[in-house]
N, C-alpha and C positions, 0 to 999 in steps of 0.2 A: 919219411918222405913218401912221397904217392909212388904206389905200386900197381900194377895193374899185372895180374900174369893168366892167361888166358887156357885151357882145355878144352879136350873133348874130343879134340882131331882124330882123324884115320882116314884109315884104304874102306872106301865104300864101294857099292854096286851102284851104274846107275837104275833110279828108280828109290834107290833107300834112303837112310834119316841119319842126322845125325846130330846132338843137340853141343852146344858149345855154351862153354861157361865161361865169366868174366871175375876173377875173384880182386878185390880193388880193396886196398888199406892206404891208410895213412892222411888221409881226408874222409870230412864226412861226405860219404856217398850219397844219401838222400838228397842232397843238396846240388846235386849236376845232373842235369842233360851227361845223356853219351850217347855212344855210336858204335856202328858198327861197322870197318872196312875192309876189306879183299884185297889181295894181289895176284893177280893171274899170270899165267907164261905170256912174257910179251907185252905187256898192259902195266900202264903207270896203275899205281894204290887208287880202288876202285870205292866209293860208298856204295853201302848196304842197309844199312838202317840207320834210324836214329829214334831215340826216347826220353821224355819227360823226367824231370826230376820223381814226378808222381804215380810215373808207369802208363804217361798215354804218349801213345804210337804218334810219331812225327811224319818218318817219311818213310816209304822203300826204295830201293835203287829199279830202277825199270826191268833189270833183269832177273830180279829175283819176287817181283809182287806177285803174290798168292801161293807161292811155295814156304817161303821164311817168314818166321815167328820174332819178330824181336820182346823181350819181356824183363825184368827185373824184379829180385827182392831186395825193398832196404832193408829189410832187418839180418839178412846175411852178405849184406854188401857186396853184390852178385848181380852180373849182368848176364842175361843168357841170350841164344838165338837158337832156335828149334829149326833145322834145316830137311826140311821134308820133297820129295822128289829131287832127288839130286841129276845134276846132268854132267858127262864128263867135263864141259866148261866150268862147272863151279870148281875144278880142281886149285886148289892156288894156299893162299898163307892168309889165315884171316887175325883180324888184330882187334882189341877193342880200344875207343876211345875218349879220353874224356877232352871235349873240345875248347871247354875254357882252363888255359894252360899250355895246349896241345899237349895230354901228356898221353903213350902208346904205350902199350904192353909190345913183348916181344914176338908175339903169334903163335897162331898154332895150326897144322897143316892140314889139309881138307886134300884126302886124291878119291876121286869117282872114276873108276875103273872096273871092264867086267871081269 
């Protein structure tokens, strides 16, 4: 079955990096668009990115353009996002998605804190 299980999270500083990974089985991944989404304290499931079957950048969410990377390898069936300048708002549960299916991984937690 499609699995989606997401790393990478932790306790950052603001100002620092943190790259998150999307590891996906059970379909073939080359073959979907995904996504990337947030959940903040307080704040319904937010979008973050989105990308090509082929590995071109769709959109960013308004809050996070020019800081986050979204990117992929199909050959290791891996979704990533490179989170650079972190601010304690990006604190929250980030999740990856594959949107035809709607299918979510479980998240993995992002705190920006000094």
């Amino acid at each position: 079955q499609v699995q989606l299980v997401e790393s990478g999270g932790g306790l950052v500083q603001p100002g620092g990096s943190l790259r998150l990974a999307c590891a996906a089985s059970g379909f073939n991944f080359t073959n979907y668009y995904m996504h990337w989404y947030r959940q903040t304290a307080g704040r319904e499931r937010e979008f973050v990115a989105a990308i090509t079957s082929e590995g071109v950048v769709i959109q960013y969410g308004d809050s996070v353009k020019g800081r986050f990377t979204i990117s992929r390898d199909n050959a290791k069936s891996t979704l990533y996002l490179q989170m650079n300048n972190l601010k304690p708002e990006d604190t929250g549960v980030y999740y990856c998605n594959r949107p035809l299916g709607s299918y979510w991984g479980k998240g993995t937690l992002v705190s920006v804190s000094p």
